[in-house]
KOLTITI-694885 format. One record per atom (N, C-alpha, C): residue number from 1; atom name; x, y, z. Coordinates in pm, 1 decimal. Layout:
// residues N
REC, resi, name, u, v, w
REC, NUM, CA, X, Y, Z
...
// end
This chain:
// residues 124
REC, resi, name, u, v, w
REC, 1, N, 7981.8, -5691.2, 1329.1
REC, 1, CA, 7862.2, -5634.2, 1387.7
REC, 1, C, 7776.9, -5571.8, 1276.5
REC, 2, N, 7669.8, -5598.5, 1265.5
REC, 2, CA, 7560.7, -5516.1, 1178.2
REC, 2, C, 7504.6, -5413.7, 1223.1
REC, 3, N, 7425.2, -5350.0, 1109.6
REC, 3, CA, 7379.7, -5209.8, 1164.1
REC, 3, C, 7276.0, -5263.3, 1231.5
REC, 4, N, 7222.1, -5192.4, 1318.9
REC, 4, CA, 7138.1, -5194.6, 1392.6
REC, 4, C, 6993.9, -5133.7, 1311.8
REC, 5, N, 6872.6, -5150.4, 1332.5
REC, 5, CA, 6761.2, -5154.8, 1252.5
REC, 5, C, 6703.5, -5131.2, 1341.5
REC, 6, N, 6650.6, -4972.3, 1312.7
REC, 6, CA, 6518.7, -4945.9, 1412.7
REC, 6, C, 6397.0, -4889.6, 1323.5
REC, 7, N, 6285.6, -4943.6, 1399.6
REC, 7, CA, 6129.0, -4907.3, 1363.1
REC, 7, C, 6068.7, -4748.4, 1409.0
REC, 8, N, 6103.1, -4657.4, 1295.4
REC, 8, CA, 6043.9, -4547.4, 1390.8
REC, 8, C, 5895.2, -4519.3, 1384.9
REC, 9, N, 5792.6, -4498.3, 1444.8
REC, 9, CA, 5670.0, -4534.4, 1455.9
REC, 9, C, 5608.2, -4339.0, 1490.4
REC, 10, N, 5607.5, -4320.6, 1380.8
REC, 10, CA, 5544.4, -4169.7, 1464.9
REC, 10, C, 5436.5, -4110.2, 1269.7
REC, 11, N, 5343.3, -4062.1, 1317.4
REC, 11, CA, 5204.0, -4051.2, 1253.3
REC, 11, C, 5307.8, -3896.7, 1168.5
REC, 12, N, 5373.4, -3821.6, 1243.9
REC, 12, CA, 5405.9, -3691.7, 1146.2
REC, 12, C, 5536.9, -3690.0, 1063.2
REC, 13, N, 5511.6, -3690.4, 936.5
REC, 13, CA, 5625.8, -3730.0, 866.4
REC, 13, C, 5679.8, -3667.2, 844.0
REC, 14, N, 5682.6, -3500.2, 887.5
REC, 14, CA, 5815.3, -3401.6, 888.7
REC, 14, C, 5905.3, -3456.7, 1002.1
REC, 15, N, 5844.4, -3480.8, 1147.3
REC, 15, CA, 5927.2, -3546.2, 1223.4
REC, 15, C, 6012.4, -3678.8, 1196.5
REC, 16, N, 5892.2, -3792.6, 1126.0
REC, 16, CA, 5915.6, -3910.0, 1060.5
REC, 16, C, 6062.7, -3894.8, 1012.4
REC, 17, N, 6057.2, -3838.9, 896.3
REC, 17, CA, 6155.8, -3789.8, 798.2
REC, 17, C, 6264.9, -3743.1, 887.4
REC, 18, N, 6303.2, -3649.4, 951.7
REC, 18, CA, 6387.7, -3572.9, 1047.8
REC, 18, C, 6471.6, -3738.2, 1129.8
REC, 19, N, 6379.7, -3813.4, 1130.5
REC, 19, CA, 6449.5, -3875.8, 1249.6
REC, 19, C, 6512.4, -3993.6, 1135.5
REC, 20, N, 6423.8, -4017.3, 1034.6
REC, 20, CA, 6517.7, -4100.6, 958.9
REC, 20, C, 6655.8, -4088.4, 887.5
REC, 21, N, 6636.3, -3970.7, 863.2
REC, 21, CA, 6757.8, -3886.0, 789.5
REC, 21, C, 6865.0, -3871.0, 896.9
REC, 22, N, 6847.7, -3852.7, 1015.6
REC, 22, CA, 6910.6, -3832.9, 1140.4
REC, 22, C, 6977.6, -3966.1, 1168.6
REC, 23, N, 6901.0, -4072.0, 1199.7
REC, 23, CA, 6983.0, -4212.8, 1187.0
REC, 23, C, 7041.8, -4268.5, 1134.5
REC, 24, N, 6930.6, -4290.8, 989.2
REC, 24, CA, 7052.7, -4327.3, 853.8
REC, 24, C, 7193.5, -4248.7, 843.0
REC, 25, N, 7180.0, -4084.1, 876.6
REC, 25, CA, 7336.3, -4040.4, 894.9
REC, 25, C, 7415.9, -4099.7, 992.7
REC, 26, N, 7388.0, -4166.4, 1097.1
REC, 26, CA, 7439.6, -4198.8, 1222.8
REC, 26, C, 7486.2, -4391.5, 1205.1
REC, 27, N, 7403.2, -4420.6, 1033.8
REC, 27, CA, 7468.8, -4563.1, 1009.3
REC, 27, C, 7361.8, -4648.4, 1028.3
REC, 28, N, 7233.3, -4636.4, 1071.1
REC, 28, CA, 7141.0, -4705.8, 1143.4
REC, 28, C, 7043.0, -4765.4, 993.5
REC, 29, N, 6999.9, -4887.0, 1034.9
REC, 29, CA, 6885.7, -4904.0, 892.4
REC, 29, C, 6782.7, -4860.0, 992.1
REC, 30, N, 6689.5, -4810.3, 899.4
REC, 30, CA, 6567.6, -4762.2, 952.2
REC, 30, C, 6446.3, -4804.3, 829.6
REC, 31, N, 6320.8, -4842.5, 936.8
REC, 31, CA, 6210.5, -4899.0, 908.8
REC, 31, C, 6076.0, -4777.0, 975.1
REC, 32, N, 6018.8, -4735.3, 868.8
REC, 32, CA, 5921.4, -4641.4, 905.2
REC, 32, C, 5756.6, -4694.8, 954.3
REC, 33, N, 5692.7, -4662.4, 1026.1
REC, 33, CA, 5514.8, -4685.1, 1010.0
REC, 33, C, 5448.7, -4564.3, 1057.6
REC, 34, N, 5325.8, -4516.5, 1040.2
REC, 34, CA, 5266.7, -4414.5, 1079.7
REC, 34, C, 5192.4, -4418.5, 1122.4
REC, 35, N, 5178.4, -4531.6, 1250.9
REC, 35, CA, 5092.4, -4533.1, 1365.9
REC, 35, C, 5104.9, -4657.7, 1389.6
REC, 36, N, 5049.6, -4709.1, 1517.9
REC, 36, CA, 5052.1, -4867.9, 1598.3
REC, 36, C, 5006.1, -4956.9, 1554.9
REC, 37, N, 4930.6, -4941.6, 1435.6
REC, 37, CA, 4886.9, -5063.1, 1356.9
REC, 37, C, 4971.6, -5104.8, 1240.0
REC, 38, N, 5020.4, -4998.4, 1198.2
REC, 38, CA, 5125.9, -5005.4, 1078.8
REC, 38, C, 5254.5, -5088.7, 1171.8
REC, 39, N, 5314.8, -5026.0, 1268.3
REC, 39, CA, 5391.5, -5062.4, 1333.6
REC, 39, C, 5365.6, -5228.8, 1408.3
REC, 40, N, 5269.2, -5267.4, 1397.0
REC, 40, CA, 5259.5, -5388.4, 1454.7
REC, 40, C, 5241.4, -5494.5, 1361.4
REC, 41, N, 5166.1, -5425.9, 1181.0
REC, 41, CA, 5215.6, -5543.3, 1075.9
REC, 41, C, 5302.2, -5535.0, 1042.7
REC, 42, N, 5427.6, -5470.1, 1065.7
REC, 42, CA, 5578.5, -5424.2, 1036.1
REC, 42, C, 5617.6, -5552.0, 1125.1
REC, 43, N, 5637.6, -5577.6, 1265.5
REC, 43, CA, 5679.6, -5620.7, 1333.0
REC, 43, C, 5612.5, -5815.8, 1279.2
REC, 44, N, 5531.3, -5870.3, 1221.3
REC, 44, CA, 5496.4, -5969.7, 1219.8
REC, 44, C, 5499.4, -5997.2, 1094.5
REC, 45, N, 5547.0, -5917.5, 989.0
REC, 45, CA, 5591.4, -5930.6, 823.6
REC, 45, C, 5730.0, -5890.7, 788.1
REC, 46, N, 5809.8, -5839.7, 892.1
REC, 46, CA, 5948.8, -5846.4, 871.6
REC, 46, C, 6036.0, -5894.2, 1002.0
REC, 47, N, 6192.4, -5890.8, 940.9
REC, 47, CA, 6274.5, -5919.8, 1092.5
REC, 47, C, 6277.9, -5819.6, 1178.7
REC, 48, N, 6283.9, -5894.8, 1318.4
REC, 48, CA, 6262.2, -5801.9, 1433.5
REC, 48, C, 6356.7, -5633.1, 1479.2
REC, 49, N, 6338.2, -5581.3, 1467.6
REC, 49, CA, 6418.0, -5437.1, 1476.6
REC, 49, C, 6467.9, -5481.9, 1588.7
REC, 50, N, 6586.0, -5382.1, 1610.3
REC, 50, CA, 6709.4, -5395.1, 1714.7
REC, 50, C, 6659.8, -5312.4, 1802.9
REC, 51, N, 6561.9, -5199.0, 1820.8
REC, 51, CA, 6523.3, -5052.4, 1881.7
REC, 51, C, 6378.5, -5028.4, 1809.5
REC, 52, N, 6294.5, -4971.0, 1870.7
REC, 52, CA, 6176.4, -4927.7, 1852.4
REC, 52, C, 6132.7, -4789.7, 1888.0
REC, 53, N, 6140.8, -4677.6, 1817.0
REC, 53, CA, 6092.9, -4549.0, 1863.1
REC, 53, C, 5970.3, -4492.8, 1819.3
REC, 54, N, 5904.1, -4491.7, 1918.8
REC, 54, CA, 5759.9, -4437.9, 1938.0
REC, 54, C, 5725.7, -4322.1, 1981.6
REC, 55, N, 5626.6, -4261.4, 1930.0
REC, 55, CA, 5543.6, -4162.8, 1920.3
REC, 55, C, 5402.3, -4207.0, 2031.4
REC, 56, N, 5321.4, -4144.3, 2107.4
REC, 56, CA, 5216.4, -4162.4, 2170.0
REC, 56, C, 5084.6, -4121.6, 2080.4
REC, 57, N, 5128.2, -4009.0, 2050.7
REC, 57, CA, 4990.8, -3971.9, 2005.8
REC, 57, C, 4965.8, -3970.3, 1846.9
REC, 58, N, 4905.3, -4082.2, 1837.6
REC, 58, CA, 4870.6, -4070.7, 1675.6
REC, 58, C, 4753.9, -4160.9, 1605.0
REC, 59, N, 4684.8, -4155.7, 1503.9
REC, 59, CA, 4559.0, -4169.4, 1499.8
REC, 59, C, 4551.8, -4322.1, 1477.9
REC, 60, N, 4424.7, -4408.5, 1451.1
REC, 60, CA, 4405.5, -4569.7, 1447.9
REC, 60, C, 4489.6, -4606.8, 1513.4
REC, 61, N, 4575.0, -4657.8, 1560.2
REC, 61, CA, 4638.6, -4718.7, 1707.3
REC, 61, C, 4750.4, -4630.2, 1763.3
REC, 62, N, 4725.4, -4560.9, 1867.3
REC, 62, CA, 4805.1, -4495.8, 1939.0
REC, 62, C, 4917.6, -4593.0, 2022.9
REC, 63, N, 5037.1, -4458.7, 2069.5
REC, 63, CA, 5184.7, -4530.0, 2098.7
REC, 63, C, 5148.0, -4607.7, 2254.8
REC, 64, N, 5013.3, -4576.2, 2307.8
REC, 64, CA, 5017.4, -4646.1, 2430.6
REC, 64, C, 4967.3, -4776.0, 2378.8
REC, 65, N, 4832.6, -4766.8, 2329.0
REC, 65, CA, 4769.2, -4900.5, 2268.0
REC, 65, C, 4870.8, -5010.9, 2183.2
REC, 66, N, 4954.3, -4956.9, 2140.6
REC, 66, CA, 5058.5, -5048.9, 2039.1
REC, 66, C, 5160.6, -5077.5, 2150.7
REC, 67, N, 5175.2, -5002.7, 2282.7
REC, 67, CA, 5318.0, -5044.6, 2325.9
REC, 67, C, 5203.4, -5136.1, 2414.1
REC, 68, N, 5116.3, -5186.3, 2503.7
REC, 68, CA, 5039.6, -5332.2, 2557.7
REC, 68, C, 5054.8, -5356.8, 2467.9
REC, 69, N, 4967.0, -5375.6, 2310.2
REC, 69, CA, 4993.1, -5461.7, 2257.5
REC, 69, C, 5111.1, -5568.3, 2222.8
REC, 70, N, 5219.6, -5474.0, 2226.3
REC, 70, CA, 5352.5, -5571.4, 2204.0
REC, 70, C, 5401.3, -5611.8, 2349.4
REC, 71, N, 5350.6, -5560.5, 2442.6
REC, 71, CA, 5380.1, -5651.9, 2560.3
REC, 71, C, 5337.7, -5806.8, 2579.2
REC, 72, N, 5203.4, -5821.5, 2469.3
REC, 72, CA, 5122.1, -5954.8, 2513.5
REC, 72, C, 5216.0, -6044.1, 2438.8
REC, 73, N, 5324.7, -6055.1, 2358.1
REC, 73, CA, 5420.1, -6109.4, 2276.1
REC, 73, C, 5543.2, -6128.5, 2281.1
REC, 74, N, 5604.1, -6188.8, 2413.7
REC, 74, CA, 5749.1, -6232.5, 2480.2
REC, 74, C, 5829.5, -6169.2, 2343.5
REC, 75, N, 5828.8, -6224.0, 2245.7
REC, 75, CA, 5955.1, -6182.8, 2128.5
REC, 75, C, 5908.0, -6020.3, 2075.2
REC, 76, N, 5824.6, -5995.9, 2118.1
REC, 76, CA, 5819.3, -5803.6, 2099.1
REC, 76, C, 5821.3, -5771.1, 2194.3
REC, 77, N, 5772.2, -5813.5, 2353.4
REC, 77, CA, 5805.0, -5730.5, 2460.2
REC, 77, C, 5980.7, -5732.7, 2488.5
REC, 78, N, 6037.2, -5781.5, 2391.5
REC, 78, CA, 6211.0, -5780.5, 2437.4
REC, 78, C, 6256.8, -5683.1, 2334.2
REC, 79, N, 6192.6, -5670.1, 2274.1
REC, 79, CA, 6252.3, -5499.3, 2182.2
REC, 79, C, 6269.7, -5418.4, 2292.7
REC, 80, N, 6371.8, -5320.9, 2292.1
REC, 80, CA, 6385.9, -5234.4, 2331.7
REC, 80, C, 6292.4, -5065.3, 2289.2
REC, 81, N, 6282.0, -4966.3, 2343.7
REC, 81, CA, 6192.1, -4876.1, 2307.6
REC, 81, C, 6227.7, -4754.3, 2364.9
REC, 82, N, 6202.9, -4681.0, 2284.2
REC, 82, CA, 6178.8, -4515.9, 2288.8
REC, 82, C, 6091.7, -4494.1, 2259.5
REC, 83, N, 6035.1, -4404.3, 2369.0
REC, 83, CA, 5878.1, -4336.0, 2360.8
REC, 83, C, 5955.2, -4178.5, 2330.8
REC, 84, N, 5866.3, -4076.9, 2220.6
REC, 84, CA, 5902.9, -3954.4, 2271.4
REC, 84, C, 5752.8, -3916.6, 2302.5
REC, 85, N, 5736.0, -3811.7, 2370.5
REC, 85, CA, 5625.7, -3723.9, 2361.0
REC, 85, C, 5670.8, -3613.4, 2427.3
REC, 86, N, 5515.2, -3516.6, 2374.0
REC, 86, CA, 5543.5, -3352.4, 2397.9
REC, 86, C, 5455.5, -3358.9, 2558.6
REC, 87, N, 5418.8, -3466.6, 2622.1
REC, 87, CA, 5323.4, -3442.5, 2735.5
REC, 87, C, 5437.5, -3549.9, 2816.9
REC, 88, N, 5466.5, -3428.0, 2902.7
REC, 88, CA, 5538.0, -3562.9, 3012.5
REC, 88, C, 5407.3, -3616.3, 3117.7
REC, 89, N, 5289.9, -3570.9, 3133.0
REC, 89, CA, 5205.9, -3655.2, 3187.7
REC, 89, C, 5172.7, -3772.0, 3133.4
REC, 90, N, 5169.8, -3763.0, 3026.4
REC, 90, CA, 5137.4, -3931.6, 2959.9
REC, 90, C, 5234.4, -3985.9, 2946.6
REC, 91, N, 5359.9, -3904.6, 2935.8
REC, 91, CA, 5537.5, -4008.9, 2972.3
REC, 91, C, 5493.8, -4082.2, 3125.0
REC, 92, N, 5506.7, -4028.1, 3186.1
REC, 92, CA, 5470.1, -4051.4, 3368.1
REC, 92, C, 5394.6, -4178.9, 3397.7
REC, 93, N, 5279.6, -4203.7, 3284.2
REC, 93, CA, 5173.7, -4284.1, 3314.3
REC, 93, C, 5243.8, -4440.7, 3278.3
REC, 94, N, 5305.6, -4364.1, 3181.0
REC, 94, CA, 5375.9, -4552.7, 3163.7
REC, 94, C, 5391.5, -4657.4, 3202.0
REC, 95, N, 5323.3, -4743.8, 3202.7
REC, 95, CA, 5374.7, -4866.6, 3323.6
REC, 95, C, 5496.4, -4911.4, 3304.9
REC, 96, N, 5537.2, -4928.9, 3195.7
REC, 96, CA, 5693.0, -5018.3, 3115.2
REC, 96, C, 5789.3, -4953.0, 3175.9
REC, 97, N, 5872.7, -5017.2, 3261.4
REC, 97, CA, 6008.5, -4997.1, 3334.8
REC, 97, C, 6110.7, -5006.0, 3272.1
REC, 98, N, 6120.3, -5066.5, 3152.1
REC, 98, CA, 6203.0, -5079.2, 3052.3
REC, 98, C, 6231.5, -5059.4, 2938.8
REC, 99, N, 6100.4, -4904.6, 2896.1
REC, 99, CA, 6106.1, -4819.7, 2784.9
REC, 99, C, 6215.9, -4649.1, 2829.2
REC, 100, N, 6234.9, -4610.9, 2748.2
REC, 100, CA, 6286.9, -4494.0, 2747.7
REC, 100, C, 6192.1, -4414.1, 2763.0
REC, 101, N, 6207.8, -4246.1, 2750.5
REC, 101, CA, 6145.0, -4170.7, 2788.0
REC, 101, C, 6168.3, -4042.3, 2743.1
REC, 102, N, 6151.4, -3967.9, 2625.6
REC, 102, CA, 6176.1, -3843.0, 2593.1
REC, 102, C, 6130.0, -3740.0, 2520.7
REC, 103, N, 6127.3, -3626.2, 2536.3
REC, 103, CA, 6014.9, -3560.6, 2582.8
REC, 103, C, 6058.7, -3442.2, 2424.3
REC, 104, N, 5976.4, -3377.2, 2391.3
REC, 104, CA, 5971.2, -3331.9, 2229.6
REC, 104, C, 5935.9, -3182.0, 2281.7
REC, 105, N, 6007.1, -3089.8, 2210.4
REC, 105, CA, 6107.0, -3129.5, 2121.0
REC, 105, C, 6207.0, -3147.4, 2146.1
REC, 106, N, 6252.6, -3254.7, 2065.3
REC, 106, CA, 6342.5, -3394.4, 2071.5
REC, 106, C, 6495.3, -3301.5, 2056.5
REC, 107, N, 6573.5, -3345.5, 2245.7
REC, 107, CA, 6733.0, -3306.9, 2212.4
REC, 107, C, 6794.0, -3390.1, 2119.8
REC, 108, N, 6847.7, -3400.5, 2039.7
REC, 108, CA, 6888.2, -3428.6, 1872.2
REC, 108, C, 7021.1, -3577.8, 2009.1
REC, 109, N, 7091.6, -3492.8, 2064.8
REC, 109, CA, 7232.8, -3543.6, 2195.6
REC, 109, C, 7166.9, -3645.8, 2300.8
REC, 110, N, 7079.6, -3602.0, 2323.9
REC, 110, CA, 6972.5, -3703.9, 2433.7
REC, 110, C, 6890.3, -3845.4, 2345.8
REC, 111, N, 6896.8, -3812.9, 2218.7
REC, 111, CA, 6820.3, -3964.0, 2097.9
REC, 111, C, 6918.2, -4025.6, 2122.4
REC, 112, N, 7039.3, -3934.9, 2020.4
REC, 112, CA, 7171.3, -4016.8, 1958.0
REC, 112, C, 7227.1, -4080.3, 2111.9
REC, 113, N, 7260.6, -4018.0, 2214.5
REC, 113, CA, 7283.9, -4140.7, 2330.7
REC, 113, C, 7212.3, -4220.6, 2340.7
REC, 114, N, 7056.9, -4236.0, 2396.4
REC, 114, CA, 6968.3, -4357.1, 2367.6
REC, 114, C, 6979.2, -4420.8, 2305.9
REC, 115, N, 7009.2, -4413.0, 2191.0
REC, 115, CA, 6947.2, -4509.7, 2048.0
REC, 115, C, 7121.6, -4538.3, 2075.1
REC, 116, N, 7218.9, -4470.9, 2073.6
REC, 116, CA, 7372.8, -4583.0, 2071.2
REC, 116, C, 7329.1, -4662.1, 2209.0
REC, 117, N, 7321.3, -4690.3, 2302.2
REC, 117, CA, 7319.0, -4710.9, 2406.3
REC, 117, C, 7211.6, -4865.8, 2422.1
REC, 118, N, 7099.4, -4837.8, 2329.5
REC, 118, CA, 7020.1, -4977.7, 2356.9
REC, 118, C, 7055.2, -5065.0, 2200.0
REC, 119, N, 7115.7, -4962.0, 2122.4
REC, 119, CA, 7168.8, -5068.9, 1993.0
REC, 119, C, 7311.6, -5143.4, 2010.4
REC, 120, N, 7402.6, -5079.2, 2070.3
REC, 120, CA, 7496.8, -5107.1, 2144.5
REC, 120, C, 7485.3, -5264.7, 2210.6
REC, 121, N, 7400.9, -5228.3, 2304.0
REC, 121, CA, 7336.0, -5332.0, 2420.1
REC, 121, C, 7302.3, -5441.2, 2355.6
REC, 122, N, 7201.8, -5415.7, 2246.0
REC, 122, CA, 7124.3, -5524.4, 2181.0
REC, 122, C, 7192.8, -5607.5, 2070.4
REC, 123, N, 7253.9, -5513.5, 2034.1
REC, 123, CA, 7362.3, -5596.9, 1879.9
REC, 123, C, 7509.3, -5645.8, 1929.1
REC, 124, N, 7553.0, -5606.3, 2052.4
REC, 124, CA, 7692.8, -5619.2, 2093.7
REC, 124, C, 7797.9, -5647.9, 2014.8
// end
């Protein structure tokens, strides 16, 4: 089994940083971008991540605008995903039935289950 490779997609790189350092301890390769445009030439110039964790709010393409966008693309709408945000009203609005959902600031116990749980799933 390989490590699992996730894209973390969030504009603030104290958080950025926090969550990479957090995974890579947990064994995970991790792939950084700092917003939905970065994150979407990531996704079409390298191999496909196992997990995708997103951020909503952040500047030149936001986490809603980038998560349609990868819906219009059968081989990115099958990534799996974590949204966090600090607004559970814009969690709520989500249409995607098959993203995660968690809410900042981030339970450190509530990621690390998610992220084992859809890398698990996805890498078997």
């Amino acid at each position: 089994m390989h490590a699992a490779m996730i894209l973390i997609v969030e504009d603030d790189s104290g958080v950025r940083d926090a969550l990479t350092e957090l995974l890579t301890d947990q064994g995970y390769q991790v792939a950084t971008a700092g917003d939905g445009q970065e994150a979407w030439w990531y996704l079409h110039s390298h191999p496909q991540p196992d997990l995708i964790i997103t951020d909503l709010m952040m500047p030149v393409m936001n986490g809603q605008e980038f998560l349609r966008l990868k819906e219009t693309e059968p081989a990115m709408a099958a990534i799996p995903t974590i949204v966090i945000s600090a607004s559970l009203d814009v969690l709520a609005t989500l249409p995607q039935q098959d993203i995660a959902r968690i809410t900042k600031p981030i339970a450190i116990p509530t990621l690390l289950a998610t992220v084992k749980a859809y890398c698990n799933e996805h890498t078997g």
